[in-house]
C-alpha positions in Angstrom: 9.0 34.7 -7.0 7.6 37.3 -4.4 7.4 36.3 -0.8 4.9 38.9 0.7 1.9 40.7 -0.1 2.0 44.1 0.1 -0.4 46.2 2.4 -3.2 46.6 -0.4 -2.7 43.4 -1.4 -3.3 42.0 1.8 -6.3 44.1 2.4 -8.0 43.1 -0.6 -7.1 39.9 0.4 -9.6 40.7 3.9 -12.0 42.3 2.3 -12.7 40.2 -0.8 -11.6 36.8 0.4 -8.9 36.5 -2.6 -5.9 38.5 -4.1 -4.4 38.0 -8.0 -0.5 38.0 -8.5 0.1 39.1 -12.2 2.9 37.3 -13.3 3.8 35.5 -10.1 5.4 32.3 -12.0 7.4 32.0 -15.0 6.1 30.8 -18.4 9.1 28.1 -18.3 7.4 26.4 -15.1 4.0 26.8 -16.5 5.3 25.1 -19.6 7.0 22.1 -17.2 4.0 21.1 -15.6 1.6 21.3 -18.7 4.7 18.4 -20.4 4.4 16.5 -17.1 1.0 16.2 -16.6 0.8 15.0 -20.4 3.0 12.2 -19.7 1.6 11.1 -16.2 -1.9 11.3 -18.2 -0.4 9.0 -20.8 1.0 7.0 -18.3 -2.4 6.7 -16.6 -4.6 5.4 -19.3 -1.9 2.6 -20.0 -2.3 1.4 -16.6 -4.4 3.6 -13.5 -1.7 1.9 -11.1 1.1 3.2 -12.6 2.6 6.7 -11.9 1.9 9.4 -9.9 -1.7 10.9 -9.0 -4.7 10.0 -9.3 -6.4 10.8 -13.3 -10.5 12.0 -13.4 -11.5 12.1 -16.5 -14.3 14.2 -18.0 -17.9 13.0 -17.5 -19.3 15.4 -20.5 -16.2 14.3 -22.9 -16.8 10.6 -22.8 -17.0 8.5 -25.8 -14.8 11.9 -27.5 -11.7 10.4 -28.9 -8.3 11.9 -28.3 -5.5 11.9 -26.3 -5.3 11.2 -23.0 -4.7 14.4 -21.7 -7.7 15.7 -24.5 -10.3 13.9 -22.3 -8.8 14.6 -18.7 -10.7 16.7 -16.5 -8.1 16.6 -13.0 -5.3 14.8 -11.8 -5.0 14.8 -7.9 -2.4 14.0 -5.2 0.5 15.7 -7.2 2.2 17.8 -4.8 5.0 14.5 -4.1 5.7 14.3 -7.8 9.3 16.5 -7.7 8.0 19.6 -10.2 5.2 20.4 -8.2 6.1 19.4 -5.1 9.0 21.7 -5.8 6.7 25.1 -6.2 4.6 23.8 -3.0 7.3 24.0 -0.9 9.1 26.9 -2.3 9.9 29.2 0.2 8.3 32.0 -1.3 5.1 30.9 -1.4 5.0 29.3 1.5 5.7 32.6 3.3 2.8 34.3 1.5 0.4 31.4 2.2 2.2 31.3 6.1 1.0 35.4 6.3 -2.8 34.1 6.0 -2.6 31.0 7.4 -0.2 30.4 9.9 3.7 29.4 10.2 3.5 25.7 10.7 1.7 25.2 7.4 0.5 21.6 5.4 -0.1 21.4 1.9 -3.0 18.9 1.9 -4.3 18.6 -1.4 -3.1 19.3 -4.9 -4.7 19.1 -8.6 -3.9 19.9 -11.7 -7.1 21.1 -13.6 -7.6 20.7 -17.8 -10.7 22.2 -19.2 -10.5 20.8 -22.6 -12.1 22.4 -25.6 -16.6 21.1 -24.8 -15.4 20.9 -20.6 -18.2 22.3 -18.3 -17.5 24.3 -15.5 -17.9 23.7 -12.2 -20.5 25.3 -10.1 -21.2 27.8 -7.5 -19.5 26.4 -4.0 -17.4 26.8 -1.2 -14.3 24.9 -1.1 -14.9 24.4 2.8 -17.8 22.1 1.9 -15.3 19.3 0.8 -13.0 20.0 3.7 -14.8 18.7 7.0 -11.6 20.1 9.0 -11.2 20.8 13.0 -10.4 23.6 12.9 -12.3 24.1 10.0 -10.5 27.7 9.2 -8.0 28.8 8.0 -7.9 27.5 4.2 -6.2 29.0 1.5 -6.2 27.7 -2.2 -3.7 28.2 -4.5 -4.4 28.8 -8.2 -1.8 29.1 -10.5 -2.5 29.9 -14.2 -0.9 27.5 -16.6 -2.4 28.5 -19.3 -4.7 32.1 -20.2 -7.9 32.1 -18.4 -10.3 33.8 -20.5 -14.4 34.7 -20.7 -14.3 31.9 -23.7 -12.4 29.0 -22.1 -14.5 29.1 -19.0 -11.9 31.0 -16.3 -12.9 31.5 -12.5 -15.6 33.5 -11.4 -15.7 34.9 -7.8 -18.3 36.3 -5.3 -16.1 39.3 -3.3 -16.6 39.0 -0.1 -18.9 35.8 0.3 -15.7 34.3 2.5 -17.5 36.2 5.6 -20.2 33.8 5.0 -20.6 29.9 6.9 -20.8 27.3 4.3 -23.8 27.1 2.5 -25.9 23.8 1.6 -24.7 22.6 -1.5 -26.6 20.0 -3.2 -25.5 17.5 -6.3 -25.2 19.2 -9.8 -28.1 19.6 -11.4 -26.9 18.9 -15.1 -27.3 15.3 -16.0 -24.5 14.1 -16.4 -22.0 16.3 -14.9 -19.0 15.5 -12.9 -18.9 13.0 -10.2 -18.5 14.9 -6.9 -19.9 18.2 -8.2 -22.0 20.1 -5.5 -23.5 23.9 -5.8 -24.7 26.3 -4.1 -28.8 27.6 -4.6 -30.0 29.7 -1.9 -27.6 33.0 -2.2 -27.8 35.4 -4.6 -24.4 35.6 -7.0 -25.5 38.6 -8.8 -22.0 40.2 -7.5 -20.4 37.6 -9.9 -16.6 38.6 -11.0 -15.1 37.4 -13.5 -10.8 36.6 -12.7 -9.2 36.8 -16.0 -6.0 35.3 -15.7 -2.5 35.3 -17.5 0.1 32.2 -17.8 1.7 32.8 -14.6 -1.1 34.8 -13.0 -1.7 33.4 -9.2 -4.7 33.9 -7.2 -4.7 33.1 -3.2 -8.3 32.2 -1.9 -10.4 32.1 1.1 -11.9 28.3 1.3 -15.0 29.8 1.9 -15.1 32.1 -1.3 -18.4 31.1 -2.9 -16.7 30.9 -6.7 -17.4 28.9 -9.9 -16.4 28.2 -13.6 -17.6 28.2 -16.9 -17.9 26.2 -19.9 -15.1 26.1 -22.1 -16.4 27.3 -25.4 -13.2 28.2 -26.9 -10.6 26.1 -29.3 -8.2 25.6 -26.7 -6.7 24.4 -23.3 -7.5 26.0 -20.2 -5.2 24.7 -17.4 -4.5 25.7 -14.0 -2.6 24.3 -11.3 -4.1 24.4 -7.6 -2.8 23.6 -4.5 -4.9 23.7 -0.7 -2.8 24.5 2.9 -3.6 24.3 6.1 -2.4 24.3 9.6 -0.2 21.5 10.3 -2.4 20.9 13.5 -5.5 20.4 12.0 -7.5 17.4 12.3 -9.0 16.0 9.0 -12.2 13.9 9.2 -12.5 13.1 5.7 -11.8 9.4 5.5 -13.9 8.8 8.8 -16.8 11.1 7.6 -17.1 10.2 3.7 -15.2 6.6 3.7 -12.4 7.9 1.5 -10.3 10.9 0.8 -8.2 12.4 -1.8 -6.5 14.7 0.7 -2.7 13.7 1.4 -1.2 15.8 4.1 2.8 17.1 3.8 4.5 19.4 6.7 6.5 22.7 5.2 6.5 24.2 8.8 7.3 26.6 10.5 7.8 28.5 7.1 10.2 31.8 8.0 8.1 34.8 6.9 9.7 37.7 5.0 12.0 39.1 7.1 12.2 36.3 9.6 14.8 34.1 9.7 14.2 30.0 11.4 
């Protein structure tokens, strides 16, 4: 896996507040965490206590019947499970992530996304809204394709540029009964809206305050990505005391060697 951005990479990375790797991860490892999540999902809805993560499932699926994993929407707090816990700390990534963020670097929050055949997408937002952070900047996500992220399966859509932007009010989804926890943005105008198409493998690094969204999956079939969110290790998180709970789950990797540097 690559280790560092190249110069236009890391100026579109600036200048649009996010960058896509084509074929930054092999199809094997895409492959390994699709199996694994199916198995901690089935695990899950023997008993929610019992393996790792924490399972959502999908509000607009309910009452559908199928298989665990058919009627997931998310499973967080993977990044201590060994095979993605593994890529988080993989020293090539960290080193690109270290280049925008900086060397002593936290992953802080990890989730594995199905959008099932009927999923909605989520919203215009700003990841910065969920993360009340001091220093609140800088965020980078983490979006690895697991599987193709097409027009039809409801891939990412960004807003180039909107990471110069403070975070925007978000208020609760307006769809009845759309996921718990899903906010959006109303008072900015997203007729700059870009589509990402993605391939299995495909990463995309992104500001936390990108204003980005998804759509509907319309298609026959899975789309599934894998996201991780870092951070640097010194900054404080006021989640729990400002919301009363948090999903967040803070690991060390620093300081991460960048390329050509040696620790």
């Amino acid at each position: 896996m690559r280790s560092a951005l190249s110069a236009d990479e890391t100026a579109a990375y600036w200048r649009d507040g996010f960058v896509r790797l084509p074929g930054y991860a092999e199809r094997s490892v895409c492959d390994a965490m699709l199996a694994r999540v199916v198995e901690i999902a089935e695990t899950k809805a023997a008993d929610p206590r019992a393996g790792p993560g924490l399972l959502l499932p999908e509000a607009n699926l309910r009452g559908r019947t199928g298989r665990p994993a058919e009627l997931a929407s998310k499973i967080f707090r993977l990044h201590r499970e060994p095979l993605f816990g593994d890529f988080a700390r993989d020293p090539a990534l960290t080193s690109l992530v270290a280049a925008l963020v900086a060397p002593d670097l936290d992953c802080f929050l990890s989730q594995f996304i199905f959008k099932n055949p009927g999923a909605w997408g989520q919203p215009w937002h700003q990841d910065s809204y969920y993360f009340p952070f001091e220093p609140p900047r800088p965020v980078v996500g983490v979006w690895l394709a697991v599987s193709e992220a097409t027009l039809e399966n409801g891939c990412l859509h960004v807003l180039p540029g909107s990471h110069v932007e403070p975070v925007h009010e978000h208020v609760p989804d307006r769809r009845p009964g759309a996921l718990y926890g899903y906010m959006e943005i109303v008072d900015h105008d997203m007729g700059a809206d870009t589509p990402v198409l993605m391939q299995p493998g495909d990463l995309l690094l992104f500001d936390s305050h990108l204003m980005h969204r998804s759509t509907d999956n319309v298609s026959n079939g899975l789309r599934a990505a894998m996201v991780y969110h870092y951070a640097r290790t010194d900054t404080h998180d006021r989640t729990l005391e400002l919301k009363g709970y948090t999903i967040n789950d803070w690991i060390d990797l620093g300081p991460v060697a960048l390329e050509g540097e040696s620790t």
